[in-house]
One Martini backbone bead per residue (centre of mass of N, CA, C, O) as a GRO file, in nm:
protein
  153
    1UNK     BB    1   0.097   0.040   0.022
    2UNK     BB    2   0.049   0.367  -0.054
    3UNK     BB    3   0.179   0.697   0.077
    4UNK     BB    4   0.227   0.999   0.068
    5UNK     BB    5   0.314   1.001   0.358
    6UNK     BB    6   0.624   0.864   0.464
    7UNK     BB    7   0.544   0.831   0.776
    8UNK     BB    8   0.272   0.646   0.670
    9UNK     BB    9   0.485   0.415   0.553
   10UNK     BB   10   0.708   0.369   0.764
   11UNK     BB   11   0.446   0.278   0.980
   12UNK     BB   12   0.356   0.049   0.788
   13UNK     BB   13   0.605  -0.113   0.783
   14UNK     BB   14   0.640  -0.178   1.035
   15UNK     BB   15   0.388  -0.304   1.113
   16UNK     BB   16   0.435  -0.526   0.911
   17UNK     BB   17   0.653  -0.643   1.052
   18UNK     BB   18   0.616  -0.732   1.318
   19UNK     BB   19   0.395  -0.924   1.231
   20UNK     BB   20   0.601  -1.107   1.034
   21UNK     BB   21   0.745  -1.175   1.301
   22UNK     BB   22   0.571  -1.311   1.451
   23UNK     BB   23   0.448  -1.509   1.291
   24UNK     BB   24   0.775  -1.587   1.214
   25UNK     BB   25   0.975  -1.669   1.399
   26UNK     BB   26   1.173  -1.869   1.308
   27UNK     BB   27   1.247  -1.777   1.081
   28UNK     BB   28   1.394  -1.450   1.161
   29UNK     BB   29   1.600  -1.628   1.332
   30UNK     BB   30   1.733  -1.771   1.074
   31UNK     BB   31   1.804  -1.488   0.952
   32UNK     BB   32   1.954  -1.369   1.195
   33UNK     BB   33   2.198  -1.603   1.196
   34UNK     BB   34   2.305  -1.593   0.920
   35UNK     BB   35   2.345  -1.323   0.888
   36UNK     BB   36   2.566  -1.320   1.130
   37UNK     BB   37   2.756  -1.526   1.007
   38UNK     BB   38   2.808  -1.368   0.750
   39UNK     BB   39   2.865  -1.059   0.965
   40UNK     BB   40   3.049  -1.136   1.225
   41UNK     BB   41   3.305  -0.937   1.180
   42UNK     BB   42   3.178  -0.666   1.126
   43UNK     BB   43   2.978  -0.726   1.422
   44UNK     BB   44   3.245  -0.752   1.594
   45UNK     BB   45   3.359  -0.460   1.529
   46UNK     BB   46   3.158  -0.262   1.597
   47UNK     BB   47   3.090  -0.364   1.894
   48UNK     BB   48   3.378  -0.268   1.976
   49UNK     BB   49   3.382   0.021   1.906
   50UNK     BB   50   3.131   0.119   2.084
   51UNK     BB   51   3.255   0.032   2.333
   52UNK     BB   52   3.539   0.188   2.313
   53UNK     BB   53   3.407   0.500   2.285
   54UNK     BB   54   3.182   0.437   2.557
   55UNK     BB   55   3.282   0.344   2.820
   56UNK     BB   56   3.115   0.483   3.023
   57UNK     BB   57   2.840   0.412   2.947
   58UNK     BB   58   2.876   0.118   2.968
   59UNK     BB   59   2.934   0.073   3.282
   60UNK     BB   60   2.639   0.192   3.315
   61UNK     BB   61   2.526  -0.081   3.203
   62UNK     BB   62   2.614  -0.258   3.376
   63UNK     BB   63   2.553  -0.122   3.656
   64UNK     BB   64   2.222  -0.152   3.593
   65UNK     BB   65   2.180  -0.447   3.531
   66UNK     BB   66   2.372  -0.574   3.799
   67UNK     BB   67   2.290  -0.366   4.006
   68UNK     BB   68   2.083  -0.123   3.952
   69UNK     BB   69   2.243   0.120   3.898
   70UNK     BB   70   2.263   0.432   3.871
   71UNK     BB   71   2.466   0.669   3.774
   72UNK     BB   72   2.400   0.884   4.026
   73UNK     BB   73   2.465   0.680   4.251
   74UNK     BB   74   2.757   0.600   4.191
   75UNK     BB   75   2.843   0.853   4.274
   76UNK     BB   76   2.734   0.905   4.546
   77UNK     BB   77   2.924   0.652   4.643
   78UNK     BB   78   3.240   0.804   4.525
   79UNK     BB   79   3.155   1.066   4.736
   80UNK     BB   80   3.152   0.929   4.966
   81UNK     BB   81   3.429   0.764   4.952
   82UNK     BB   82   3.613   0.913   4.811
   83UNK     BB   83   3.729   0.807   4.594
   84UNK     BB   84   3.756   0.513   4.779
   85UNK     BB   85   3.824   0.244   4.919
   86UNK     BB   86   3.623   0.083   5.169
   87UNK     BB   87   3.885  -0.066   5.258
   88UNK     BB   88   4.202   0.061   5.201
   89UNK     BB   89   4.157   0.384   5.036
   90UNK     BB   90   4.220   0.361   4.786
   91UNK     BB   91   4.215   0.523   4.517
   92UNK     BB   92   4.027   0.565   4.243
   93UNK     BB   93   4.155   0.443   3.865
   94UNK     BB   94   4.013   0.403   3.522
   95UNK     BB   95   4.324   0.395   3.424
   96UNK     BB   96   4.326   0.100   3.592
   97UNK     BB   97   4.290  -0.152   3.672
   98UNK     BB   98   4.307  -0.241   3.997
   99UNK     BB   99   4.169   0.061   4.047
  100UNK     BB  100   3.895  -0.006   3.939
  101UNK     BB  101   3.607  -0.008   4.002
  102UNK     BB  102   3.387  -0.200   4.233
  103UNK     BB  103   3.129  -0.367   4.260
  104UNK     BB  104   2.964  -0.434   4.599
  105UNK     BB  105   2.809  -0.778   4.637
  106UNK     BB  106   2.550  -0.959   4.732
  107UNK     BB  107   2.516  -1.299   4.591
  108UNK     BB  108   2.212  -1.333   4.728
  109UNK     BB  109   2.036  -1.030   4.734
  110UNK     BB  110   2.208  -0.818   4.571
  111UNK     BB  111   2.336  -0.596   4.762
  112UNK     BB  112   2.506  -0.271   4.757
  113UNK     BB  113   2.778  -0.206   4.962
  114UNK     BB  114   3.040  -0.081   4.766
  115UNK     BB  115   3.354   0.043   4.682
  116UNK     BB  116   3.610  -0.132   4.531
  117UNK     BB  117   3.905  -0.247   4.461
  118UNK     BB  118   4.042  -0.543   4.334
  119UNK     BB  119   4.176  -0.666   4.542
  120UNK     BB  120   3.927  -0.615   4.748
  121UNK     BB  121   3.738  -0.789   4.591
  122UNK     BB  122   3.955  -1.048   4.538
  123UNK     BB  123   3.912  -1.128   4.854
  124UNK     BB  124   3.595  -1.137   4.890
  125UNK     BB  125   3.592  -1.388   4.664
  126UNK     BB  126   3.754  -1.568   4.811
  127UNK     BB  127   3.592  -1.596   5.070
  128UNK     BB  128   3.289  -1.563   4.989
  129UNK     BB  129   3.181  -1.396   5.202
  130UNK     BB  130   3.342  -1.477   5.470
  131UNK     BB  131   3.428  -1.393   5.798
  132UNK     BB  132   3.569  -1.635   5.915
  133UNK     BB  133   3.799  -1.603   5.673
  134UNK     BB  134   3.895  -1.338   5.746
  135UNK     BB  135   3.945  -1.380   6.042
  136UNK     BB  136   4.151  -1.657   5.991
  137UNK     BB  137   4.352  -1.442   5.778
  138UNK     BB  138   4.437  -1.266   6.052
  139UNK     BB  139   4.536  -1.458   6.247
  140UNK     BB  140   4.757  -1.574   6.120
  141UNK     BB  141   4.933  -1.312   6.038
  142UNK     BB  142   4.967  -1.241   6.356
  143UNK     BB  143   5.129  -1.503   6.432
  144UNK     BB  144   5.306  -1.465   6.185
  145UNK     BB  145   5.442  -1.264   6.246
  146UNK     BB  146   5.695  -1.098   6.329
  147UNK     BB  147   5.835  -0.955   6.619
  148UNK     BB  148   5.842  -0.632   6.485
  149UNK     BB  149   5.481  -0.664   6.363
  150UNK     BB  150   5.374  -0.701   6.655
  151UNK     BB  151   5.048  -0.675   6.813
  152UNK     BB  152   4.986  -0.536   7.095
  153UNK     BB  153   4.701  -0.686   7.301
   0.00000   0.00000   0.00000
């Protein structure tokens, strides 16, 4: 059907689109395996290059997908936090790995603790989130401490 409003020609075709794409669930998703298939190396380095690019968009869309965070709360938890791990006090900076925020949370129910720098988020997941575990590898430390950093209590 032609439409003199181009508006109205390309509603029509979006409409009858979407239409026959639920009529057709397997072809369309065939044509799209297909398609995928056969310009998968174009289309994986379009999408890295747009990852490359946005990159703090993209973080921000990690972080609300995974973690639910809006952008404005991320900010105003490293505000809070004084862009420093909540652990350890390090300075907090995106253009190191190691240093780079890591949002910590409980993987029980999902909830936000805090942001930590990497070796402290991979403390906290070496340990399972478990205080007993963290307990006893400060005692450990403690113990075996030599005699000169041996702490009087």
């Amino acid at each position: 059907m032609a439409y003199a409003d181009p508006v109205m020609e390309r509603e029509y075709q979006r409409e009858w689109k979407k239409r026959w794409r639920e009529r057709n669930r397997e072809a369309h998703r065939a044509n799209a395996r297909a398609y995928y298939a056969k310009n998968q190396e174009r289309i994986g380095g379009q999408r890295k290059q747009v990852r490359e690019n946005n990159k703090e968009r993209e973080a921000e869309w990690q972080r609300r997908k995974l973690y639910g965070l809006l952008p404005g709360e991320f900010e105003e938890m490293m505000q809070a936090q004084r862009h420093a791990c909540a652990i350890c006090r390090v300075a907090l900076d995106s253009s190191t790995k190691i240093l780079t925020p890591h949002v910590d949370h409980c993987h029980e129910s999902g909830v936000v603790r805090g942001i930590l720098c990497g070796n402290c988020n991979h403390l906290l997941g070496r340990a399972k989130d478990r205080p007993e575990v963290l307990e006893a590898a400060i005692a450990y430390l403690v113990q075996n401490a030599p005699d000169d950093q041996r702490s009087t209590e």
